[in-house]
N, C-alpha and C positions, 0 to 999 in steps of 0.2 A: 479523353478530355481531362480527365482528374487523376492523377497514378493512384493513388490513396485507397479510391473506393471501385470495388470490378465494377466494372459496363453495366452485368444484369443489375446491383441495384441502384446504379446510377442510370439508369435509362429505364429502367421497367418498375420498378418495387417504389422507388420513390414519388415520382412520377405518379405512379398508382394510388398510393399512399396520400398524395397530397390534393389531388383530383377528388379522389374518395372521400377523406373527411370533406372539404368544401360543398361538394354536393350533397351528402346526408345532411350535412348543418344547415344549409340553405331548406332542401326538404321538413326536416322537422321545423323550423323556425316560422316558414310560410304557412307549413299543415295543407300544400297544396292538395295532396294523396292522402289527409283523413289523417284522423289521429294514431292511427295502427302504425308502430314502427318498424312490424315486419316488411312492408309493401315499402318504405322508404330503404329499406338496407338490399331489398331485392330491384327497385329502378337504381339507386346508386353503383353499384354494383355492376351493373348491366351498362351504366354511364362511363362509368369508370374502364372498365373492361373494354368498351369501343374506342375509348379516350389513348388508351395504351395499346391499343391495333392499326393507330395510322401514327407514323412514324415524322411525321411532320408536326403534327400539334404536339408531342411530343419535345421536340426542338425548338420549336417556339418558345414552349413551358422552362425549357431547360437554358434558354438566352431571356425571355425574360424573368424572372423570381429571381437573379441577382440584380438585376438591375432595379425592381420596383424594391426589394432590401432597401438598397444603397439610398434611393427615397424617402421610404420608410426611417430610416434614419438620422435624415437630414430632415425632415419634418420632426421628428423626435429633439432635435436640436433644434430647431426653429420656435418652437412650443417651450422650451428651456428657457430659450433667451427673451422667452416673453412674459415670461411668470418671473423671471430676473428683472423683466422692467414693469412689472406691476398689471400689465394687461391679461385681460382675463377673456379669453378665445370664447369662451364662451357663451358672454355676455357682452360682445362686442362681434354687431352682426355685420357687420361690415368687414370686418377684420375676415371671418369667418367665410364672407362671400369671396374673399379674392384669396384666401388660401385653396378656396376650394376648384375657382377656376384656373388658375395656377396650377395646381395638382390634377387639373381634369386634362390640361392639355399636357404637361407631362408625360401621365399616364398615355393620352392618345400615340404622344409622338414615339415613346417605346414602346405599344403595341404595335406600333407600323414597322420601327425595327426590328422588332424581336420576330416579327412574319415575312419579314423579307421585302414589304411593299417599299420600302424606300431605295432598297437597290435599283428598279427600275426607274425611280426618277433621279437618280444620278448621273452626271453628265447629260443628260436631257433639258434643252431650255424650255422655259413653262410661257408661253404665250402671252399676251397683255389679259386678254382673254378670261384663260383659264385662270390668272391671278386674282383676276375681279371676281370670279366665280368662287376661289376658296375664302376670300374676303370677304363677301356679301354670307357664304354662309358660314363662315367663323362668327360674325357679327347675327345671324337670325339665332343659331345655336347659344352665343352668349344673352341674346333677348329673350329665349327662352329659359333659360335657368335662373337669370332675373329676376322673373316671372313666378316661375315655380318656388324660389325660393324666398322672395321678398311679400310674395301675396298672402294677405292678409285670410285667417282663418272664420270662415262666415258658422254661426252656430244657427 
């Protein structure tokens, strides 16, 4: 895939490596397994190490993280040009709520590429049906985040 870099650490070490940190970080961060950071570098580890034994998440990993970059990026520039016109993301919740559902369904529709679930529905026509179906819950799913994001905090 890459002439530059061999196979093993382009498919195994990297891979490993990037699995690895994200799962310790999330561990310590939650404190779901207690403060001791021996037992978090020994499940991560252990997470890790399964992560890089099935050869398909793997591939997944390795088609999507350029493409959420290239996001990342364009979000980066999106953020530029708004600090260029005076808006402040983060006092502007509105702003904040349709970047984010933007970004969420982004994010969905290259986790569906990057696992291969869209090949199957290529060349496949999608029913009146089942349209109404992903539209009723495209629409509960953005009710919910709504929701979750717009509701007020009770003390």
């Amino acid at each position: 895939m890459n002439g530059f870099i061999p196979p093993f650490i382009y498919n195994v070490l990297l891979p490993f490596l990037l699995v690895f940190a994200v799962v310790f970080a999330i561990l310590e961060k939650t404190k779901v397994l207690g403060e001791k950071r021996n037992i978090n570098l020994i499940v991560s580890f252990c997470i890790t190490f399964i992560f890089v034994g099935v050869p398909a998440m793997v591939n997944v990993t390795l088609r999507l993280i350029p493409v959420v970059s290239s996001i990342i990026v364009v979000l980066l520039c999106l953020l530029l040009l708004f600090g260029f016109a005076g808006l402040r993301v983060e006092e502007n919740k509105t702003l904040r709520t349709i970047l984010g559902v933007i970004l969420g369904i982004a994010l969905a529709v290259v986790v569906f590429w990057a696992s291969g679930a869209m090949d199957k529905f290529r060349g496949t026509k999608i029913s009146e049906a089942t349209l109404n179906y992903i539209i009723f819950f495209s629409i509960f799913v953005l009710a919910i985040v709504v929701v979750l994001v717009g509701g007020k905090k009770r003390e």
